[in-house]
MIRO-339417 format. One line per field, with one value per residue (C-alpha): y, x, z. Coordinates in nm, 2 decimals. Layout:
BEGIN
c2 c(Y|...)
c1 c(X|...)
c3 c(Z|...)
//
This chain:
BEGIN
c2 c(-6.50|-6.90|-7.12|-7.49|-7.71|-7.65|-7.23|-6.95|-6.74|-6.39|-6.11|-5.77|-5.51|-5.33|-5.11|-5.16|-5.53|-5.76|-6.08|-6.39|-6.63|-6.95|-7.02|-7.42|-7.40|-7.08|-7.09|-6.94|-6.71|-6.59|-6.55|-6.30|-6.12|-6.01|-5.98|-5.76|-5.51|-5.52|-5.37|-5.12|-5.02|-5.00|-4.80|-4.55|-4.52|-4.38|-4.11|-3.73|-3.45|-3.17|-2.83|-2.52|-2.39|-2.00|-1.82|-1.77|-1.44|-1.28|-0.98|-0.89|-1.01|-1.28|-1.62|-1.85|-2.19|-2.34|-2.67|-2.95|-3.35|-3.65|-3.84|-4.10|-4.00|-4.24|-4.22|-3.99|-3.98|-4.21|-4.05|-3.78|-3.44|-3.14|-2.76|-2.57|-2.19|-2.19|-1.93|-1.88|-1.95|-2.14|-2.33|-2.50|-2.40|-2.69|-3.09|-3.37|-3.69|-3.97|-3.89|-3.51|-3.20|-3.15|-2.76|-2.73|-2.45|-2.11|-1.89|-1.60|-1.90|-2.04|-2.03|-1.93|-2.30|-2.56|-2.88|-3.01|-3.36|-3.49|-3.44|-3.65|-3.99|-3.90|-3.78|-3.41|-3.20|-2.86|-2.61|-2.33|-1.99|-1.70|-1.35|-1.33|-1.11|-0.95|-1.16|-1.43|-1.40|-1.64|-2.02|-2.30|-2.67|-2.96|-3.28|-3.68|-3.82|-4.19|-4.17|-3.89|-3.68|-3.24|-3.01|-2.64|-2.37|-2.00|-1.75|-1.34|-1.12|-0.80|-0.52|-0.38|-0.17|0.20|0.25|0.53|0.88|1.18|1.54|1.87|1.98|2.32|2.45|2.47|2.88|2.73|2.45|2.58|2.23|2.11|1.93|1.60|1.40|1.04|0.90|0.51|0.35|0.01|-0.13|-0.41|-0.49|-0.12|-0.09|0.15|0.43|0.49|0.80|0.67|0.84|0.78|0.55|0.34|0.53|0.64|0.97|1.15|1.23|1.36|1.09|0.86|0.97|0.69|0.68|0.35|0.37|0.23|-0.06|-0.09|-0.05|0.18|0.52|0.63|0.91|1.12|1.43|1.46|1.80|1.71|1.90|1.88|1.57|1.38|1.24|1.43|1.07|0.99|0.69|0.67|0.27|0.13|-0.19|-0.44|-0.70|-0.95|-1.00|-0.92|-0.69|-0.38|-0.12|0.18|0.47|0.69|1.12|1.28|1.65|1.90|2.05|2.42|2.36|2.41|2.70|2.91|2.83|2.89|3.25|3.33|3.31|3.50|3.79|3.83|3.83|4.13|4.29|4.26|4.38|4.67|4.80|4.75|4.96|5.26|5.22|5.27|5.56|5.77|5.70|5.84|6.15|6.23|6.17|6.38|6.66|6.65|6.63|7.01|7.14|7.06|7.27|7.57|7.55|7.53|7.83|8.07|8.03|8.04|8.43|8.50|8.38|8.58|8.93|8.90|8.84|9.12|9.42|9.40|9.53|9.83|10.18|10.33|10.54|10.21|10.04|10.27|10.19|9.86|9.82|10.02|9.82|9.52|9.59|9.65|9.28|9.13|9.26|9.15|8.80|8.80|8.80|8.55|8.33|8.41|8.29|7.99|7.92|7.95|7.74|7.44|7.52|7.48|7.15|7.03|7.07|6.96|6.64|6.56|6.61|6.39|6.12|6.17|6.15|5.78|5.68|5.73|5.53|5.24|5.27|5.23|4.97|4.73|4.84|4.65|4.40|4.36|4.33|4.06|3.83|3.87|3.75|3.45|3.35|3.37|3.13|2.92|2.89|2.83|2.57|2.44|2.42|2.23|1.95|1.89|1.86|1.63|1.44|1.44|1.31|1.05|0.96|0.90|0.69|0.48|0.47|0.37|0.09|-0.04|-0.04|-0.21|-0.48|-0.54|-0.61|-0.82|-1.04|-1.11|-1.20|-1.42|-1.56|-1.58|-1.76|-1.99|-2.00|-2.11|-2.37|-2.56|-2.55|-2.69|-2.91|-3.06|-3.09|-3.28|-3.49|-3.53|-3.65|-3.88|-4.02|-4.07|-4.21|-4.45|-4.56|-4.59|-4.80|-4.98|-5.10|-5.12|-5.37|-5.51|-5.50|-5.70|-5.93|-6.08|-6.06|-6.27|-6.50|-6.50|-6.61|-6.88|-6.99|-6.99|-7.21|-7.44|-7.45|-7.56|-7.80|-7.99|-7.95|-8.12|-8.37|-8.45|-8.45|-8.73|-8.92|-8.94|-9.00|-9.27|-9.45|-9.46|-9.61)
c1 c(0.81|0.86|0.55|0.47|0.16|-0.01|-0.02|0.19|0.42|0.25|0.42|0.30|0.42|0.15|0.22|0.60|0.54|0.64|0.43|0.49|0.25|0.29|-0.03|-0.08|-0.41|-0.62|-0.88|-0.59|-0.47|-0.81|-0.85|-0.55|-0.64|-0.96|-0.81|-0.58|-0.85|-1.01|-0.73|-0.72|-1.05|-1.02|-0.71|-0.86|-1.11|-0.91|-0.72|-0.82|-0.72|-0.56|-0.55|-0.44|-0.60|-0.59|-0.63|-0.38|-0.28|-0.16|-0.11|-0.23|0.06|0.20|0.23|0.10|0.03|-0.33|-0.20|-0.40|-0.23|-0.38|-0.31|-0.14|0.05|-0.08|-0.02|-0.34|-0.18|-0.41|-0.73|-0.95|-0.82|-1.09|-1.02|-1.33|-1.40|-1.72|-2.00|-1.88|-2.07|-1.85|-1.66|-1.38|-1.03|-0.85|-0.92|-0.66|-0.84|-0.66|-0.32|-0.36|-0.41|-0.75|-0.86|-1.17|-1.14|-1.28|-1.21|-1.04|-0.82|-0.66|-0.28|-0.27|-0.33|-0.10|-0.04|0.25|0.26|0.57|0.43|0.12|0.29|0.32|-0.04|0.05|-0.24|-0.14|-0.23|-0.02|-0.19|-0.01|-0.06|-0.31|-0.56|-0.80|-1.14|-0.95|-1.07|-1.26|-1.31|-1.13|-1.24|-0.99|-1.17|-1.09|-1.39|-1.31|-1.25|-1.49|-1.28|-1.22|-1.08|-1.15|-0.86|-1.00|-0.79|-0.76|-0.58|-0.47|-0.43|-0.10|-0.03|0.17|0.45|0.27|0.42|0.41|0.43|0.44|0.08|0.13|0.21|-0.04|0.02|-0.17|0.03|0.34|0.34|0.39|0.12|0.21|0.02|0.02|-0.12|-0.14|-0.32|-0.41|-0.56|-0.82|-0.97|-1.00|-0.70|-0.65|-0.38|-0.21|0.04|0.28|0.59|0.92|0.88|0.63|0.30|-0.01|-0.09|-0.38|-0.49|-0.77|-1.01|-0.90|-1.02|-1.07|-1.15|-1.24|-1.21|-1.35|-1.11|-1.26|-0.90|-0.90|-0.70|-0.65|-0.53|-0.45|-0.31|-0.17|-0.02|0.31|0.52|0.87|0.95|1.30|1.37|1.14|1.05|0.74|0.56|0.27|0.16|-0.12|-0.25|-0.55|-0.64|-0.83|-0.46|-0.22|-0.05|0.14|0.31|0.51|0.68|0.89|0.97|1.24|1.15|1.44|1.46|1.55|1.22|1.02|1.25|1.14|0.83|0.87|1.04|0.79|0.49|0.66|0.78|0.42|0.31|0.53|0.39|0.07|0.15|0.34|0.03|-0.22|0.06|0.05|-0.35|-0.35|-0.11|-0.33|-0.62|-0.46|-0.32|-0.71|-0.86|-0.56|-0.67|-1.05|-0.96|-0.79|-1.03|-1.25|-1.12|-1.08|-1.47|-1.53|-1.31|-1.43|-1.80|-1.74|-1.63|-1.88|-2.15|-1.96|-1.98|-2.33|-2.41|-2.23|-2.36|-2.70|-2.59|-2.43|-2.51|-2.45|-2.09|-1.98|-2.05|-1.82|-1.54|-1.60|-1.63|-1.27|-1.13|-1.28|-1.12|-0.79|-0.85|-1.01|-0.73|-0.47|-0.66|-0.72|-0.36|-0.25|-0.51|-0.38|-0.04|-0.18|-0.36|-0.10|0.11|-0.12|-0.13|0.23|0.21|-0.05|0.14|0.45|0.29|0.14|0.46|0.61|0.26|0.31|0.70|0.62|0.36|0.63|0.89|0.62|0.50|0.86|0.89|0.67|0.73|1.10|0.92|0.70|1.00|1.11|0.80|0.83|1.18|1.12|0.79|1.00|1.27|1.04|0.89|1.20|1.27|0.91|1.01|1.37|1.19|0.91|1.21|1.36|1.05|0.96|1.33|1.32|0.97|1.06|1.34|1.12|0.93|1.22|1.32|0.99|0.98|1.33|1.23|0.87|1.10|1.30|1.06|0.91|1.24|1.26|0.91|1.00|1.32|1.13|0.89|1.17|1.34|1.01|0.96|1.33|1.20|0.94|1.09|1.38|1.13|0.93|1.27|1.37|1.02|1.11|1.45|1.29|1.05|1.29|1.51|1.23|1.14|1.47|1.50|1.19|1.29|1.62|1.43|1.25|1.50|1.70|1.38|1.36|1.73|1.70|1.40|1.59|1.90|1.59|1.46|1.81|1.84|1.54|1.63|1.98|1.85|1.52|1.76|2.01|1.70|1.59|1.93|1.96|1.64|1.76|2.05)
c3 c(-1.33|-1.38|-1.49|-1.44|-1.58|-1.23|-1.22|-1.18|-0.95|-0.88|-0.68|-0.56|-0.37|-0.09|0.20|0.16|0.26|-0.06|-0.04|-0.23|-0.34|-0.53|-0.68|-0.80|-0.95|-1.14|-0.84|-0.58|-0.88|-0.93|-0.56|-0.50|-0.74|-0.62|-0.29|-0.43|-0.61|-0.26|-0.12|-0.36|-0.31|0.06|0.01|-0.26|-0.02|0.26|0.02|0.05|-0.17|0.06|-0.01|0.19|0.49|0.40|0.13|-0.13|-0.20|-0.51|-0.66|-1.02|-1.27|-1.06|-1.11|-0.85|-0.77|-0.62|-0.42|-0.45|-0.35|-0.29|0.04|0.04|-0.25|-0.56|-0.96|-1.10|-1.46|-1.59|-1.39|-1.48|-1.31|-1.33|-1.16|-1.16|-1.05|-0.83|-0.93|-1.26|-1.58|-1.76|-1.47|-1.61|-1.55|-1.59|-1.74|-1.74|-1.91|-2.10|-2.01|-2.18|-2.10|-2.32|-2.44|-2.29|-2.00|-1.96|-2.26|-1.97|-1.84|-2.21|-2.21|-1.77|-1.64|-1.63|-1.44|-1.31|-1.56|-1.34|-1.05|-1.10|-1.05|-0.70|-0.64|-0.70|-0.89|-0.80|-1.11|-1.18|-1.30|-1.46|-1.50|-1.26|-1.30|-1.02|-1.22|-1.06|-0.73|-0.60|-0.43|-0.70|-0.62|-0.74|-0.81|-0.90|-1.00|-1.03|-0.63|-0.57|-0.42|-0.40|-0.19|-0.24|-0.22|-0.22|-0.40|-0.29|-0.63|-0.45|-0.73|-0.82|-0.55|-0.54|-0.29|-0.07|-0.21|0.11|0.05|0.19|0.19|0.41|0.71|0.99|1.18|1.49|1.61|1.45|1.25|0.95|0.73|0.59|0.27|0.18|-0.11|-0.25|-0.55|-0.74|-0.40|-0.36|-0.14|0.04|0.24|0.54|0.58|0.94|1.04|1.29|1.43|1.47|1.81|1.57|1.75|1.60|1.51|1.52|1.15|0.93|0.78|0.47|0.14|-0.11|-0.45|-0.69|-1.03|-1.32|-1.29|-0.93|-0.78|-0.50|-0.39|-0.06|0.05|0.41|0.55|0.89|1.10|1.30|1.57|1.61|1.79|1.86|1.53|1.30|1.12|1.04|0.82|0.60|0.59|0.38|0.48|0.37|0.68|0.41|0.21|0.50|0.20|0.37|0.19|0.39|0.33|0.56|0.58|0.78|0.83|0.87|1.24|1.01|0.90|1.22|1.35|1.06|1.13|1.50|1.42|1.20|1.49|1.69|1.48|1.35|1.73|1.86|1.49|1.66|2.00|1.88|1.66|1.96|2.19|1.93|1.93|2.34|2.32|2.08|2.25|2.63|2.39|2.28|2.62|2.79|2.50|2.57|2.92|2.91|2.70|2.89|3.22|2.97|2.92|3.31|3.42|3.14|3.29|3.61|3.57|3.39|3.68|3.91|3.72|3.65|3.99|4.15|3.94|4.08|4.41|4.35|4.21|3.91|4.01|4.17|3.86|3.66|3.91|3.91|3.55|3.52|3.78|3.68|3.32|3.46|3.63|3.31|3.10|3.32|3.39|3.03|2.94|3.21|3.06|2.73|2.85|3.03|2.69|2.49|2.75|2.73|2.36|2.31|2.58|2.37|2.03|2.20|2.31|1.93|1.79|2.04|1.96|1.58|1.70|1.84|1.58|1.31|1.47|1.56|1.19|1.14|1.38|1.19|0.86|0.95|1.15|0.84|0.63|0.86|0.84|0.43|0.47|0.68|0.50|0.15|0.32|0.49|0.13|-0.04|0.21|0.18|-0.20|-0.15|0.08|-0.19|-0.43|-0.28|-0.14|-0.54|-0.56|-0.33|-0.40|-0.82|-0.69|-0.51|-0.81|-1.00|-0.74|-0.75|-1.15|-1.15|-0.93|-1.10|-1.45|-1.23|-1.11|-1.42|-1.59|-1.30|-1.38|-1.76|-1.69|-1.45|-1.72|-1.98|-1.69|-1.70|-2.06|-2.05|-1.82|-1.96|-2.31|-2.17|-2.00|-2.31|-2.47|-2.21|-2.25|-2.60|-2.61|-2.32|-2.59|-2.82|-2.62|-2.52|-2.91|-3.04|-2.72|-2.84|-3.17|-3.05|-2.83|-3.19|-3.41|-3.12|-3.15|-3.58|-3.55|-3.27|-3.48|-3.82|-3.62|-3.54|-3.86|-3.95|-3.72|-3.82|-4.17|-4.14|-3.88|-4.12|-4.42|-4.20|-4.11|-4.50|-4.58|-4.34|-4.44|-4.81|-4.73)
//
């Protein structure tokens, strides 16, 4: 910048348009200059802060950052930056005032917030909050107060959510199916669990259970009977619509599995069938029984009606011969009878050997059948066993996958954590050494003036001491 008697040169730089004016008198200079502090009222006055549109979503123990910038982009390092927490009592999260970060947030946000200090030359306020906790939730408002501007950025803290575990609940006689439980924890907001099968449809299921616990997380929890289908896959997913957070797990069930179960039905159904066919069979042998016995009583008085009515006909003589004759006749119908008696008799005890006969061998009959069902229900349970095995298996390994990848991402976040430190210590040093450079130029600069001055001051003294000199002479 050059300077005459009249004024001075002045440059600035606005919009990307450089503009040169050569001021002659402090009337013009004054002049730009307001103009110029116009302009950058006008153009303050057009800036917005812009934050997102949706909700940011966390889960409890992330890191995340609320996004806050100022358009068009402008230097806020010198400006007052606050970050407040709507309905809270002590609403402070975050203050940046006099080029510092100063200590006066919320006593549950000390050592979580930080700014971005690099960022803010460019008009970038976004705060970064760690280990985010689920008394996070809620609406966050950024705010510039020299140009009265905020923008509000509402934040959702999900809790920290269990992969959904299944196991083998029972087994359902009815529909020859098996019955299928899923259970999740650590939700928030309440979530809701779905059954779907292999092709991705639903399936029809009993209702949710949920529990919330004293750290007002919830647990949900479902059972579900399926049939043997194609692929015998099926998936237990837990999702929450306020978060858009998802968590699934999936269960192949053995086809083995549902022939046991299959077998089983049907060897307890001919059990069954057989025991109602030996109930039918006794009951014809008692009828068929009564039935003869029956006849007997029938025939026996019959005879005896006729005798009685003939002997009041005849005289005494004819009596005697009838009696004799009729002896003859009773002994001799007596012992057919006998004979016939003892015939049905022997058909009688012929046919309850030949019922106690078939009641043995049905008694038999499902005694083995009996046997049978034993022996399949103890292998259906062994196999019942084996699957929960290795559904505990598979489940823990999950576990153990999810564990490992939880201690991953947080060494991730600490070494993120450490990269920024790194960051902004080598910043803090460049700053430094710029400083430095800056006064040892400084420092340069005058000691290049004390020396000039010093020649000066020589100069003078050898060209006063040759005037003196000169004058004496």
């Amino acid at each position: 910048m050059q300077q005459d008697k009249w004024g001075v040169l002045v440059s600035f730089n606005y919009q990307n348009n450089k503009m040169l004016l050569s001021l002659q008198s402090p009337v013009r200079l004054l002049s730009v200059l307001v103009f110029h502090l116009l302009l950058t009222h006008l153009c303050r006055g057009q800036s917005q802060l812009v934050g997102p549109s949706q909700p940011i979503v966390a889960n409890v123990g992330d890191d995340i950052i609320l996004p806050c910038h100022l358009e068009p982009a402008e230097d806020v390092a010198a400006m007052t930056l606050e970050w407040t927490r709507l309905g809270l009592k002590l609403k402070l999260v975050n203050v940046w005032r006099d080029g510092q970060d100063l200590d006066t947030r919320s006593p549950s946000y000390r050592g979580r917030t930080f700014l971005f200090t690099d960022e803010l030359k460019k008009g970038n306020i976004s705060l970064k909050l760690s280990t985010v906790k689920l008394s996070d939730t809620g609406r966050y408002k950024c705010f510039i107060p020299e140009i009265d501007k905020e923008s509000f950025i509402e934040l959702v803290v999900a809790g920290a959510v269990s992969l959904p575990v299944i196991n083998l609940a029972g087994i359902d006689r009815d529909k020859e199916g098996v019955v299928l439980q899923c259970e999740s924890s650590g939700w928030y907001p309440e979530p809701e669990l779905l059954w779907l099968d292999g092709e991705g449809k639903l399936l029809s299921a009993g209702p949710t259970e949920t529990v919330r616990g004293p750290d007002d997380l919830y647990t949900v929890s479902s059972r579900v009977t399926v049939e043997k289908r194609h692929s015998n896959s099926f998936t237990c997913r837990v999702h929450q619509k306020d978060t858009n957070h998802t968590r699934e797990t999936h269960i192949t069930v053995p086809d083995d599995f549902f022939k046991v179960q299959s077998s089983s039905s049907g060897t307890t159904g001919l059990a069954v069938g057989l025991a109602v066919s030996c109930i039918l069979v006794i009951v014809l042998l008692v009828i068929l029984v009564l039935k003869l016995r029956q006849n007997k009583t029938k025939t026996k008085r019959s005879r005896k009606d006729t005798t009685d009515g003939g002997d009041q006909n005849v005289t005494e003589e004819e009596m005697k011969t009838l009696k004799g004759k009729k002896k003859k006749k009773s002994k001799h119908k007596l012992e057919e009878e006998q004979q016939r008696r003892e015939e049905a008799e022997n058909r009688v005890q012929v046919l309850e050997e030949e019922l106690q006969t078939k009641i043995r061998e049905l008694q038999d009959e499902q005694s083995r059948r009996k046997r049978e069902v034993q022996q399949k229900e103890k292998e259906l349970q062994d196999q019942t066993v084996k699957l929960q095995q290795e559904t505990q298996r598979k489940n823990e390994a999950l576990r153990d996958v999810e564990t490992l990848k939880t201690e991953l991402e947080n060494k991730i976040k600490q070494l993120e954590k450490h990269l920024q430190e790194e960051k902004s210590l080598k910043t803090n040093l460049q700053n430094k050494n710029t400083q430095l450079e800056k006064q040892f130029e400084e420092e340069k600069n005058r000691r290049m003036k004390l020396e000039k001055e010093v020649e000066s001051l020589k100069t003078q003294l050898q060209q006063s001491s040759w005037f003196w000199g000169a004058n004496k002479s």
